[in-house]
Every structure is written in C-alpha cells, then in structure tokens.
C-alpha positions, 0 to 999 in steps of 0.5 A: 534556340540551338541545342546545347554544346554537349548535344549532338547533330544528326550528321554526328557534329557538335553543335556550335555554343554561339547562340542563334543570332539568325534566330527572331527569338534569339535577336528580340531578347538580346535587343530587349535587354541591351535597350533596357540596361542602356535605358537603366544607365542613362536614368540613373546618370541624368538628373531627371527622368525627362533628361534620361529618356532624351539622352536614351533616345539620342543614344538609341542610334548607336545602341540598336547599330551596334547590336543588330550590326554584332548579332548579324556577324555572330550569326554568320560566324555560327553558320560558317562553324556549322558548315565547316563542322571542324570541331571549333573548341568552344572557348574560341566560340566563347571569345568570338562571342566577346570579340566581334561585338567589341570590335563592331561596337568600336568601329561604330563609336569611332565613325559616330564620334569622327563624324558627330552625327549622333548627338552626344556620341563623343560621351563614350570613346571606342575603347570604352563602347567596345569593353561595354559590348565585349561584357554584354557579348559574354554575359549574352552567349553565357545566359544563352547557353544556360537557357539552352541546357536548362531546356534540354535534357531533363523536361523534354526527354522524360516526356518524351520517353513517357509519351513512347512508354504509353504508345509502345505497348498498345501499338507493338501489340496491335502491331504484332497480331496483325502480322501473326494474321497474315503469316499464313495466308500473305507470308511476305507481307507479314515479312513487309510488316515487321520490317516496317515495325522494326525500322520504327523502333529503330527511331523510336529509340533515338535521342528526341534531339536528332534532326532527320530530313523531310523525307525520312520523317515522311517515308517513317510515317508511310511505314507506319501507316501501312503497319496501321493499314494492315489492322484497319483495312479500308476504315483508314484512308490517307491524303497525302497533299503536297504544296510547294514541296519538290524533291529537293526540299525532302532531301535537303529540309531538316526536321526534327525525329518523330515530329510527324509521326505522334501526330498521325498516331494520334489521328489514327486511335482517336480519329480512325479507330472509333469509325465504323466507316472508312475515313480520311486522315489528310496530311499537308505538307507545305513550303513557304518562302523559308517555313515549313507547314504540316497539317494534319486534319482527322474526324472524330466521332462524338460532340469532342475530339479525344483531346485528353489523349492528344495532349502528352503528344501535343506538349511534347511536340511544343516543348520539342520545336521551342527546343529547337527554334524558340520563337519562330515554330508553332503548333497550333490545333483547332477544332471544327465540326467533325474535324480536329486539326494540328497545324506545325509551323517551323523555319526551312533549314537546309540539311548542310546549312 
C-alpha cells in the first residue's frame, strides 16, 4: 500500500493519493470487488440464478479488460507523479482516479458493441460503462486511501515507539560503558564509538515511515555491530553473505528505516550474548529479479529461541512492509536445531523510481 497523502517520502516528496495499481495486493482486491458487484448485478436483473451466472460469464470479457486495462494506466500515472515529484494537487489525483477508468472503460464498450465480439456487449453504451467505471474509480482510490491512513499512524507507530523505548535503555547503557572502558587505553576508539551510537540515535528517532537505501540500511547495521563488538569481543562474529547484489542496487534499492537493524539486535541479545563461545550471527542479502531477500540466521543456546522477546520487533517489522507493500512483502521466521532464522521478502524498488 502506499503511504497516506499527508505522509512524507525520504527524498521529502508527498506521496501520491492514487492507490498502487503496480501493486498484486492493490490489483487482487479491486478485481475481487469489481467481479463481485458485477456478479451481485447481473443476478439481481436475470430471473434466475442459472441465467445470472451465464449473463456474468459473458460480461466477464468486458469486465476483467476494463479494469486490468484502468489499473495498469493508474499505475503509470502514479509512477510518473513519483518521478516528476512536482507536488500534483491531490483532487487532480483524485479525478485521474474517476477519469482514465471512465475513459478506458468507454473505449472498450465502444470497440465491443462496434464489433459484437462479446455477447451481449450492446446492453451497456460507452456512456453508461464509463459512468459505472468513473464511480467505482472514485469509491476505489476513496477506500484505498482510508485503508491506508487507518494503517498508518496510530498502530504502527506506537509499537514502534514502544519497541525503541524497551531497546533504548539497555543498549545506551551497555553502549556507553563500553566506551567509558576504552577512553583511556584506546581513546579513538572510544571516539569511533560514540559516533557510531550518535548516528544510531539519529535514526532511531526518525519517522518509522521513511524510506533509506540498501546501503545505509547496511552501513547503520555495520555501525551497530561494531558498537556490539566493542562489549562482546570475540563471542560475536558476523557473515555478511551477498548474492546478486552489486553497488548499484545498495545505492538505488529502497528500503524502509531500521528494517534490518532490530533484527540484528534481536539476534545479538538472544543469540550472542547468552554464549560463552565466540558464534556466528549470518546476515544474507539477496536479489531476485524485482525482490529483495534478507535473512538473518543466529544460534541460541537451550531447547528454544528466546521468541518472547523477538516478538514486538517481528510484529512491527510485519505490520511496517504490510504498511508499505501490502501483499507482496513477508516475513517468515523458522527454527532449526541450535538456529533461528528470520527471512524478509520485500519488492526491488529503485530509489527515483
């Protein structure tokens, strides 16, 4: 889902009011309601149910083209806003939202009824389908932008602010003696340290909805770890494993803020922090096509992960990519012998794009 019209991008940008027609959750559940209210219409007007269902299958054609046909065009129209970032007032974005399926709906009805392919395509002129189609245009961007606000401000935000409140404290104070220990004997890198915890903060205090590049995401998470590394020594040992991911796509690929991180500081103090041995918190980071995998594997000591623990940061995280992509982002977690695993799934979105 995209974010809310008040809502503000990274790059500083509002973010556009037409609903994210690219988008499969965006797509299935305005084809599941057009089908549906044109399924309701055509029993109510036969005299039968059997009759209803076939004057439905006939009219499916039309249907199906008509709103996948709208729901491509809305889609880049909405990415041609977000490119041009020049502010379109939203009651334009509104009327595109009435007018393209209006007029896409009419052409098609037009061509149908000119040519008879579709049986019965004549019961319905081009004026009528693209009045029926500019109504369900406004009622869909309407619901969409009220799902999308209902998502956004109040639920996720307190849980996130709640999730940073509980981590806060532990880690400033671990944080800071650790680079008390080292002021004397390694002055600079005490220095390095509280720098490192400085530009965490930073980002730690910025609205949960801002987006970030792979690589800042990645270089936040490095700062973090060496923070860590400082307190742990040699207990904590990291794998950075990357597939398919060049300097390009960390420059370009758009993630949201403090995606990865929790989930290393999970792995730390549940994985890493009850060891007595040095272990191996593994980080992967893949590309496929137009998604993006993160994976983080850590061990845990015991006949259980500390999952309690795990789960304020987990539910956030979900409730955060269901913000931002509805349908087609997953987190998934899973748990092996000695190993606990959280795998993030999530679309390739170019920074610009």
């Amino acid at each position: 889902m995209p974010l809310p019209a008040a809502s503000v991008t990274a790059a500083g940008s509002a973010e556009p009011v037409i609903p994210d027609c690219c988008n499969v959750g965006v797509v299935f559940r305005t084809l599941v309601a057009v089908n549906a209210l044109a399924l309701a219409v055509k029993l109510l007007q036969a005299p039968g149910w059997r009759l209803g269902l076939l004057a439905f299958v006939e009219a499916s054609m039309l249907v199906e083209l008509s709103c996948l046909w709208s729901l491509f065009a809305l889609c880049g129209v909405r990415r041609l806003i977000r490119r041009v970032g020049a502010g379109v007032p939203a009651w334009v974005q509104r009327s595109a939202c009435a007018a393209i399926p209006a007029a896409v709906t009419g052409i098609i009805v037009h061509l149908f009824t000119a040519s008879g392919v579709v049986p019965g395509s004549g019961a319905i002129t081009a004026g009528a389908g693209a009045l029926v189609a500019a109504l369900l245009g406004v009622l869909a961007q309407h619901y969409f932008e009220l799902r999308t606000r209902a998502y956004s401000p109040a639920l996720v935000e307190a849980r996130l602010q709640a999730l940073q409140a509980r981590i806060r404290p532990h880690f400033l104070f671990n944080s800071l003696n650790a680079a008390l220990s080292l002021i004397r004997t390694e002055p600079r890198r005490a220095e390095t340290v509280l720098e490192d915890l400085a530009d965490l903060f930073r980002v730690l205090m910025k609205d949960p909805r801002n987006m970030t590049t792979l690589e800042s995401e990645i270089r936040l998470c490095e700062q973090y770890l060496s923070i860590e590394k400082v307190r742990l020594g040699e207990r904590l040992q990291v794998r950075w494993e990357m597939e398919s991911i060049g300097d390009e796509v960390l420059r370009r690929a758009r993630v949201p803020v403090l995606l990865l991180q929790p989930l290393l500081e999970n792995a730390v103090r549940y994985g890493v922090e009850p060891a007595v041995v040095p272990v191996e918190v593994v980080v992967r980071v893949a590309r496929a096509v137009d998604r993006i995998e993160i994976t983080v594997v850590n061990p845990f000591a015991g006949d259980k992960p500390a999952v309690d623990g795990n789960h304020m940061a987990l539910d956030n995280i979900r409730e955060r990519l269901a913000l931002l992509y509805d349908v087609e982002a997953q987190l998934t977690t899973a748990e092996r012998p000695g190993q606990f695993e959280v795998r993030i799934r999530f679309p390739y979105v170019r920074e610009g794009a």
